[in-house]
N, C-alpha and C positions, 0 to 999 in steps of 0.2 A: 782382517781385524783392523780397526782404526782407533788412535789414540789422538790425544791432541799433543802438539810440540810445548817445551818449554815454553815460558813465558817470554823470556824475551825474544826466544828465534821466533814466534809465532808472530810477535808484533813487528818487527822487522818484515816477514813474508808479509804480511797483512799490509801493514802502511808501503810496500814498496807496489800492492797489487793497487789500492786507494790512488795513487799517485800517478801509476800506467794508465788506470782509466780516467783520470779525471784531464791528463794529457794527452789521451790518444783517443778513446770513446767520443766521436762527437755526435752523438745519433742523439734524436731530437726525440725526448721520451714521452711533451705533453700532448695529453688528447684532448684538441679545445674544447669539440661537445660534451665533455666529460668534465671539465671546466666550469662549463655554462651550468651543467644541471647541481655541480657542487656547489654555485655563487646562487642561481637563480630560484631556491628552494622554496619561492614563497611567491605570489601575482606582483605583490609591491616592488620585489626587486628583478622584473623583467626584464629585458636592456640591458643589464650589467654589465653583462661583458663586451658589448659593441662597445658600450659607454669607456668601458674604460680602452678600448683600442685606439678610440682617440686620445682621450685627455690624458691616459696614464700607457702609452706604449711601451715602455720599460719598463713597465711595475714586473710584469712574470717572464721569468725567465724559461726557453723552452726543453731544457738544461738540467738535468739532477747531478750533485753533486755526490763524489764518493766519499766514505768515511769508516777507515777501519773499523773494529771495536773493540780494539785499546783504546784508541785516542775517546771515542766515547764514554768508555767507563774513565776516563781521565778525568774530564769533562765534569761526568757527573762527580766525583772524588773531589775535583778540586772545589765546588759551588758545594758541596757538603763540608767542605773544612772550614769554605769562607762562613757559611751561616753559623757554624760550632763558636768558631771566634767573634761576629757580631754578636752573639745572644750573650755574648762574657759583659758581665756590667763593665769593667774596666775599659770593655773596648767602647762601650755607650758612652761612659762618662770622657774619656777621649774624643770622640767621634762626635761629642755635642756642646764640647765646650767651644765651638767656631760654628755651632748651628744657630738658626733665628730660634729666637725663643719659641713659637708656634712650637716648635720640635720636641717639646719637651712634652706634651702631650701623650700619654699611651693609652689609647682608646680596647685595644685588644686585636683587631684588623694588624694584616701583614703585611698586607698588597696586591691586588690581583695582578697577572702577568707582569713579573720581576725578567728583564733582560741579563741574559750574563754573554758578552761578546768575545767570541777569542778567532785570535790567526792559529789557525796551524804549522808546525816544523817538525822538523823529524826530529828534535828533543821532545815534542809534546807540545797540548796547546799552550797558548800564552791568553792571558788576560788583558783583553784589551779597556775594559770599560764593563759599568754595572748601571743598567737604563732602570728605574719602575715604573714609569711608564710605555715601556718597551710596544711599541704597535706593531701591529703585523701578524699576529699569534693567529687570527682567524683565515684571513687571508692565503696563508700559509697552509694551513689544514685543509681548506681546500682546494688549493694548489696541488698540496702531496697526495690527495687522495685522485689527482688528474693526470698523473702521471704512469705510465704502461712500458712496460717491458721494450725494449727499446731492440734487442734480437736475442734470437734464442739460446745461447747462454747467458743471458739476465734473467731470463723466467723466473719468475718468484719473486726475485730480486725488487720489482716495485710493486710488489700487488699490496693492496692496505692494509697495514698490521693491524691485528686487533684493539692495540693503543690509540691507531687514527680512526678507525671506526667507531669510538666509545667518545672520541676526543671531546665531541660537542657536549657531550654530559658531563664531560670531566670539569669542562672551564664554567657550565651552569652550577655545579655542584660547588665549584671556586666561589662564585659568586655568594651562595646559600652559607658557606662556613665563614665568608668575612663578618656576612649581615651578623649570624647564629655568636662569634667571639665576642659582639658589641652589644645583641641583644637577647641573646639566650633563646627559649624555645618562641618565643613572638614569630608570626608568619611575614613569613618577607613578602609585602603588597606589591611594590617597585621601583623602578632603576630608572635612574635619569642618568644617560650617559651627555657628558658636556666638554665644551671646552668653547674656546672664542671664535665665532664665525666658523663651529663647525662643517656646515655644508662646504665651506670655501678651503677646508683643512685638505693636505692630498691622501689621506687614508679617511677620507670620511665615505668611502665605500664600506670597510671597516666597520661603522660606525653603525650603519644601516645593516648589516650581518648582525653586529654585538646585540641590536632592539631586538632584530625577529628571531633570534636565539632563542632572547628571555624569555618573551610570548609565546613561540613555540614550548618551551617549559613550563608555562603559568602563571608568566611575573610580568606585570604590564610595566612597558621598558617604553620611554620616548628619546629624541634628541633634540640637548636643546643648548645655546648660548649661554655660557655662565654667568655673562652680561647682562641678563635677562632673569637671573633670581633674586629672589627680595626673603628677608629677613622679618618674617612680622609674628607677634604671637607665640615666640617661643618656638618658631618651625620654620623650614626651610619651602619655597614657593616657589615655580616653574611654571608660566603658563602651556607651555610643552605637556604638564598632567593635570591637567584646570581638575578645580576643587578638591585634588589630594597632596598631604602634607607630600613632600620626599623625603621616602624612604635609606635610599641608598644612591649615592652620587658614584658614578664610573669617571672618575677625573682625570683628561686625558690633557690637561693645562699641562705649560710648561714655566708657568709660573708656581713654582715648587713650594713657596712658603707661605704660599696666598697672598703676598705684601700688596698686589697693587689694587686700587683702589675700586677699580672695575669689580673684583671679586670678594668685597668687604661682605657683600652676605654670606655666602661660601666659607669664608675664615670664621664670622659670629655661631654660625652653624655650626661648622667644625668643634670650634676651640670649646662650645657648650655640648658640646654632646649630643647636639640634637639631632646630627644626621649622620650616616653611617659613609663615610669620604675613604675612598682605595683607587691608586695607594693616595697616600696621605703625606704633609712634612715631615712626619718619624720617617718613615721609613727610606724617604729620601736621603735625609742629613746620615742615615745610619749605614747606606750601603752605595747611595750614588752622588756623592760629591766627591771628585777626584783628588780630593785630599784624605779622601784612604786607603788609595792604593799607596802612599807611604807607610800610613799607617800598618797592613796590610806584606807589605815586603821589609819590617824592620822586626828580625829576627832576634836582637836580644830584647827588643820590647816582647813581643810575643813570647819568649819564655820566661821574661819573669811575671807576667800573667797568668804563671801556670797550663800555657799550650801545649800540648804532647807534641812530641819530637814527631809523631810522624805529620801530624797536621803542620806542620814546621814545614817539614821539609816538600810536602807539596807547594803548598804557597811559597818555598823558597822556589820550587822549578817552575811556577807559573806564574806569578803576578813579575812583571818584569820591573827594574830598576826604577824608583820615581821617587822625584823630587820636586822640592817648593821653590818657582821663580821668585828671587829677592833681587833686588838694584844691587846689592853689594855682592853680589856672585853672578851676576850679570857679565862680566866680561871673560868666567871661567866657562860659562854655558854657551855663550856663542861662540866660543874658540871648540866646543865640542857638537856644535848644535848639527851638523851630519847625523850623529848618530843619535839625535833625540825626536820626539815630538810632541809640541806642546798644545796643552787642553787647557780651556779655562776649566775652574773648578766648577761650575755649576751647567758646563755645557750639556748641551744632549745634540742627539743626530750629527755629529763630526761639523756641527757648528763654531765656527772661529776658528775651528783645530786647523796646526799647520806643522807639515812636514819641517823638520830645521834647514834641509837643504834646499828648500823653494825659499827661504823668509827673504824678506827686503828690511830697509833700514826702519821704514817707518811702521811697519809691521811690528820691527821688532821693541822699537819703542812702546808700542801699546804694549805690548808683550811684558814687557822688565816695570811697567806700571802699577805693575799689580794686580791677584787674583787668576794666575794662572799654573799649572806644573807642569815639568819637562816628564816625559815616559821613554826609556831607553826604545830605541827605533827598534819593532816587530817587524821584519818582513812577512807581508801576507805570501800563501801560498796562491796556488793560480789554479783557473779551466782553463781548458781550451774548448772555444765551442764555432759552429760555424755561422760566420755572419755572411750572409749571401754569397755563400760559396769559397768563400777563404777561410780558412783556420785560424783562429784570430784567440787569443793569453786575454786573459781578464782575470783582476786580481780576487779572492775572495775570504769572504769571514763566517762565521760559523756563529747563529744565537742560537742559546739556549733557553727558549721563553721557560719559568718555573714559579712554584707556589709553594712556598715555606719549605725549601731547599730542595724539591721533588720535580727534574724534569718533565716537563709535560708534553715538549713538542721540540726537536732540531729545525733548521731551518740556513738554510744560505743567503748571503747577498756577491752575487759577481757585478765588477764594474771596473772601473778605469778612471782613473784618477789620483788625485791625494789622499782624498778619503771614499765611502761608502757612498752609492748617491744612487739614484733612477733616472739617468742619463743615458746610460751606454747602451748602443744599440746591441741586441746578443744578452746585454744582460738583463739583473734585478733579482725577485726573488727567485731560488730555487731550493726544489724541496732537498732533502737530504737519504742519502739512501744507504744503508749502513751494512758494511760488508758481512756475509758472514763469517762464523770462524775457520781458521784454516787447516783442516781437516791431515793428518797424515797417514799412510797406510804403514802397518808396522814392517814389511819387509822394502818397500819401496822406497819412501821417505816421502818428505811432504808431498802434496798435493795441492794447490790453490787453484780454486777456481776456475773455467776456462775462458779467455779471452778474446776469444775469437774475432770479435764486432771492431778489434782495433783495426784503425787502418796503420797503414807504414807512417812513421813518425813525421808529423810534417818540417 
């Protein structure tokens, strides 16, 4: 007869079995031709994947990561408490009183693919950061469905859940409920995915997945420079969909509030309601400006907003310590800056972000200038994977791409450095493979998994 353990002995077995393989496992689990036929689903994107073995050699990692399922349902627990407390007016009316006015806007749209980034530790995850324009989600899906049982006590362990098999329809169906909140039962015609110099973007592989998605579903989908649309007529104009208004914009800018000038048609659009824009400035200013992860970790603000104690106390164990860089606290923060690190608040991709204990002096001047906040230093966990024959630590982080607080897809980044990047040889994406639970027999005691595939510790 088998039962399950306790809770917390179960998650202890669990995360200590996550941890042996993700340090000892180094079997190489992707099948590239399997790769190829997940990327290459259509005549137009032929090439792909050579293509990208030049230009993008680090983008995939050969590498799946482990991941109990505690820390999973962690995960999802803690990105459900966070959206409980965004959707609180109090936290809007906080949360937007330092946003650009564009932000004020509430169209009915959410976001499509919302990032939520954590490091893993043996307390639990930690929240690293909240992307809405999070890339990678497609990528990713077909990554994970390239990946194979790596030896025979993994079997099962990567074969595609019926979550990634459905996955494609889940993020078209994404698409169809942002249009359907802005314009009700009207048929969504299509989708101009955009951002600046696209093709030259490095996930503008990406991009060319996100078209032939839509198409393949019945939604004529182009790509085009946002540079490139005009504003005439009460409607938004692309020559990417010659002679049709657009419909719905896939805005992959990281110009968040549309300010600059380049994208004055984009912002007229937007701000009149005439085109359906995901994600949008709301939901930036609402969930990814790193001035709310104070917001976010300051626990008597959050109960007297009426938070329940237990939603309290997840965001007390996962959004980690943060605080606003001021000149007058400037010389309390670099006497602690080891154990910080700091984000400008409107950053995205670990741009400008800097470990405290790499900073230099004139680093940190920009720093204490203003518009950035200190994050109590996360240590990421780590793979180990092998890079031409050596067993070689690479650090990694864990996103959770989601849609109005509803994981949709895990996913890994391994690398080496200060932050996140597609540098490291050995690493970049990898899928994520999630344990199952740990099984006990009632007269024996637990039972986890067999491990067999480790080699001896290197």
């Amino acid at each position: 007869m088998q039962t399950w353990l306790s809770g917390a002995a179960e998650t202890r077995l669990s995360m200590n079995l996550a941890e042996t393989l993700n340090l000892g496992c180094l079997c190489r689990t992707l099948n590239p031709e399997r790769l190829r036929q997940q990327l290459e689903t259509d005549p137009c994107l032929q090439g792909m994947l050579d293509g990208l073995a030049t230009t993008h050699p680090h983008l995939f990692s050969d590498t799946a990561v482990f991941v109990d399922p505690g820390m999973r349902a962690a995960v999802g627990q803690a990105i459900a408490a966070i959206e409980r407390v965004v959707a609180l007016p109090a936290y809007q009316q906080e949360a937007l009183t330092h946003a650009p006015e564009i932000a004020q806007h509430q169209f009915g749209p959410a976001g499509v693919f919302m990032g939520y980034d954590f490091h893993l530790g043996e307390d639990g995850p930690r929240l690293i950061e909240i992307n809405t324009n999070a890339g990678g989600a497609l990528l990713n899906a077909a990554l994970a469905r390239a990946h194979r049982d790596c030896c025979e006590p993994m079997q099962g362990l990567m074969d595609a859940s019926s979550d990634l098999l459905h996955i494609n329809q889940a993020f078209v169906d994404m698409f169809r409920a942002e249009w359907q909140a802005q314009r009700g039962t009207r048929p969504l015609r299509n989708v101009l995915i955009t951002d600046d110099a696209p093709q030259a973007q490095y996930l503008a592989p990406e991009f060319a997945l996100a078209r032939q998605l839509l198409i393949a579903h019945g939604i004529m989908a182009a790509v085009g420079d946002a540079r490139e649309l005009s504003w005439k007529d009460g409607a938004l104009w692309h020559p990417a969909l010659p002679g049709a208004v657009v419909d719905l914009v896939y805005n992959r800018l990281t110009d968040f509030s549309l300010s600059e000038p380049s994208h004055a048609a984009l912002r007229s659009a937007y701000v009149a309601g005439a085109a359906v824009v995901t994600p949008h400035p709301r939901a930036h200013a609402l969930f990814a400006d790193k001035r709310n992860l104070i917001t976010l970790g300051d626990d008597v603000l959050l109960a007297s907003w009426g938070v329940s104690a237990e939603d309290r106390r997840i965001l007390q164990a996962v959004v980690p310590h943060t605080e606003r860089v001021t000149a007058e606290h400037a010389d309390d923060l670099w006497a602690r800056r080891r154990q910080l690190f700091f984000k400008p608040v409107a950053g995205y991709g670990a741009k400008a972000a800097y470990r405290g204990d790499k900073l230099t002096k004139s680093v940190w001047a920009h720093i204490t200038a203003g518009g950035f906040i200190a994050q109590a230093l996360v240590p990421p966990s780590e793979r180990m994977v092998d890079v031409d024959g050596v067993a070689t630590r690479l650090k990694l982080d864990i996103r959770a791409y989601t849609f109005r607080g509803q994981v949709q897809l895990l996913a890994a980044r391994t690398y080496t450095g200060q932050t996140t990047n597609f540098r490291t040889a050995g690493g970049g994406f990898s899928p994520v493979v999630v344990l199952p639970a740990i099984a006990q027999d009632a007269n024996a005691g637990p039972r986890p998994p067999r491990t067999d595939c480790l080699p001896s510790s290197p």
